[in-house]
N, C-alpha and C positions, 0 to 999 in steps of 0.2 A: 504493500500500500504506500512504500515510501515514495515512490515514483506518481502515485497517482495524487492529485490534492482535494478535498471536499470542495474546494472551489468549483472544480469541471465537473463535478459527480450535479451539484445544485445548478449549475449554468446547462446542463445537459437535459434536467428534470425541466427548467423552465421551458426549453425550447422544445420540448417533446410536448408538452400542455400546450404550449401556443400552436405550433402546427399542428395535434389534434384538435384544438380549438375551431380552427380553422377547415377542418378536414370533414365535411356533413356524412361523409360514406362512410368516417369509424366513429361516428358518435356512440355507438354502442361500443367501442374496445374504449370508448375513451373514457365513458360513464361504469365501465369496469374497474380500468385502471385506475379514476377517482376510489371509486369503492375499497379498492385494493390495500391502496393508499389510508384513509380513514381508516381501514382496518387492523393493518398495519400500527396506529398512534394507540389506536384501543389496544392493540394485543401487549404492546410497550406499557400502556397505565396500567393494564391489567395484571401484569407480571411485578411493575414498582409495588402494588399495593396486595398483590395474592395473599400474602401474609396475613395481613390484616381482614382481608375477606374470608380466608380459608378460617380464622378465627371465630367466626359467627357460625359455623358449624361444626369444628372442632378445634376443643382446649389449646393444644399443642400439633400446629400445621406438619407435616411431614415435607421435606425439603425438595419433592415434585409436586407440592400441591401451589404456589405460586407459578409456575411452569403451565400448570394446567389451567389458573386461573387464567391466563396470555392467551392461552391458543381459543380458548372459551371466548373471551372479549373481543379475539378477532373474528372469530366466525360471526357472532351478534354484530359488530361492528359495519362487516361488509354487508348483510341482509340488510341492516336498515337503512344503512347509507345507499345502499342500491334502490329500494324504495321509496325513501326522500328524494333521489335525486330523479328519477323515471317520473315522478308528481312534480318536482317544480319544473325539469325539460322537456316535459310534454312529449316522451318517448316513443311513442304510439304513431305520433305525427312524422315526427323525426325521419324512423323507421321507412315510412309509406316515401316520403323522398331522399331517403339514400342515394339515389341516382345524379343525383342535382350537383353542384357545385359546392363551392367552402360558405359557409355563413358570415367570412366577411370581418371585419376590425372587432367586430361583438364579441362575435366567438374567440377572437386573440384574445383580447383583453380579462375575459371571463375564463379563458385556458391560464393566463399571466396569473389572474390572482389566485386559481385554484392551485398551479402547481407551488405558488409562493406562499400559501398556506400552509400546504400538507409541509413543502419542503424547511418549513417552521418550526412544525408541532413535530416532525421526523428528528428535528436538530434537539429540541428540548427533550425529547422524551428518551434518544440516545445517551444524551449529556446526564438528565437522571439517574439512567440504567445503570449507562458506566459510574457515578458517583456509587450508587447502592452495588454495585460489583469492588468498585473500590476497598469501601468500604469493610466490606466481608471479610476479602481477602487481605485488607490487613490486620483484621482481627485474628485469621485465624492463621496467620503469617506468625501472630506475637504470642499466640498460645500453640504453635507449634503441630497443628491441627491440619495441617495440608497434605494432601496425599503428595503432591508433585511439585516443592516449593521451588520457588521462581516463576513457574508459568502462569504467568496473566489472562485471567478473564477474557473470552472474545470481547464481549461488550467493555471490559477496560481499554483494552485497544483502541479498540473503534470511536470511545472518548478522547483517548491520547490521540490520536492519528485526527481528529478534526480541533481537538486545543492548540496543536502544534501549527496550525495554518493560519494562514491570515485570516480565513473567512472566521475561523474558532475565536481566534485573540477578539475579532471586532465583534462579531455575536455574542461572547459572553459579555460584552457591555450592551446589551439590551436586553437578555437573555431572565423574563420574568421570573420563572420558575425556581429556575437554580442559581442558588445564592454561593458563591466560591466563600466567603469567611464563615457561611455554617458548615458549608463542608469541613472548612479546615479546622474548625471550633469539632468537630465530631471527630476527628483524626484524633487530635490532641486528647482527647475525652479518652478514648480505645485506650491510646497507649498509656496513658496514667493509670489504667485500671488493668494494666498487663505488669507494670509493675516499675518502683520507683528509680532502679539501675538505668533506665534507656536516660536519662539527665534532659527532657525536655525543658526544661527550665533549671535556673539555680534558686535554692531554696529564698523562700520570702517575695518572690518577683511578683509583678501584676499580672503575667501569664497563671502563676500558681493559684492565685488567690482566687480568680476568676474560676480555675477548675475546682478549688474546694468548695466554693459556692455551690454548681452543679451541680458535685456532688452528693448533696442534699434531696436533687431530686428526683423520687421516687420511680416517676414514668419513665425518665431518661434513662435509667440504672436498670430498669423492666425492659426497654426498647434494646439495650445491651443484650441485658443475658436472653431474651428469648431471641436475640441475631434477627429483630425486626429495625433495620436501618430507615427505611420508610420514617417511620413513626420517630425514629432518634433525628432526621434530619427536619421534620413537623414540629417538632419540640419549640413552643413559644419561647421559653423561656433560655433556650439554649440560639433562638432567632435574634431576640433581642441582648444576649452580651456578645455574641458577633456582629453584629450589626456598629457598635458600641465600640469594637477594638480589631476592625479587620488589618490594621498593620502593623498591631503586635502579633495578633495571631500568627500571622506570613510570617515574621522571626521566630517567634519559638518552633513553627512548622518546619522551617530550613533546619533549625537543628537535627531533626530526623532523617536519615538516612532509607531508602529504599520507597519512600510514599510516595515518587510524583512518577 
């Protein structure tokens, strides 16, 4: 992937939405390929939060029951996006003149903003993924819990490989969802609670004091040991002293060795 950049992967999405925009003979591959797409974002929500869903039917999720919540919210995802979208573009109609020509600057612009949605809600919902794969895996990097240590999470990857780009550095300055100093405020968290040797801070600092505060709370320390990251990066309270200290956090993060 080093060779290739997120840049032409997104430049490539757009210009395939615009010329099927334009294309009235694939309006059905192309009200597919929306589909696809939306379902695609759901099966990504679906999988960040499996945890927390598989929870309302059993105590203690089993670590393919988030997996299966993904592939679950993509199937739903593409049904009903396939169906919303056949009622608002009058499918039926469409259809009967497949024969005809392109639809003209409409369908560009209606192709532009479609693929420049999904190729949105694709980049947030990746950058997620990879944070909660991050995550994991350095937990269980520090407890020593890894069948294969060293090897990286697909979805970690696939975060690194779009952070590293231009398009990553500029999108994670707009980028709603994910917040970089609760991630890093969640890293810091891990490793404190793996144990006081790794020297992320020196005793007494503002980095410290702000993890012994956390410390205190309950959900954040339940979010840990039950390995729901979801729910630890949700954490109001861990939102707001990130939010509070994103460039002390980035120093005492660099002290850590093998997290980025």
């Amino acid at each position: 992937m080093e060779n290739f950049a997120p840049n032409t992967l997104i430049a490539g999405i757009l210009i395939l939405f615009v010329l099927l925009g334009l294309l009235k003979a694939l309006i059905r591959f192309f009200l597919n390929l929306i589909a696809l797409g939306f379902g695609a974002v759901a099966g990504i929500w679906g999988y960040n939060h499996g945890f927390l869903i598989s929870q309302m039917i059993v105590a203690q999720p089993a670590a393919w029951m988030p997996g299966a919540v993904g592939i679950l919210a993509f199937i739903i995802g593409v049904m009903i996006f396939r169906k919303l979208l056949s009622w608002l573009s009058g499918k039926n109609d469409a259809e009967k003149n497949s024969a005809r020509k392109g639809i003209g600057l409409k369908g560009a612009f209606l192709g532009l903003f479609l693929g420049a949605l999904i190729s949105s809600l694709l980049l947030n919902g990746i950058r997620f993924a990879g944070t909660i794969a991050e995550l994991k895996y350095l937990h269980e990097s520090l407890e020593g819990s890894l069948e294969q240590m060293g090897k990286q999470p697909v979805l970690l990857q696939l975060k690194n490989w779009i952070s590293q780009s231009d398009l990553g550095r500029w999108y994670e300055q707009v980028d709603f969802i994910n917040d970089p100093a609760s991630e890093n405020l969640a890293k810091l968290i891990i490793v404190q609670k793996s144990g006081e040797s790794l020297g992320i801070s020196e005793q007494g600092s503002p980095t410290e004091e702000i993890l012994k505060d956390l410390a205190q709370d309950e959900a954040l320390n339940s979010s840990i040991e039950r390995g729901d990251y979801s729910s630890l990066l949700r954490n109001k309270e861990l939102q707001e002293s990130a939010r509070k200290n994103k460039g002390l956090l980035q120093l005492s993060l660099d002290k850590i060795s093998g997290t980025h």
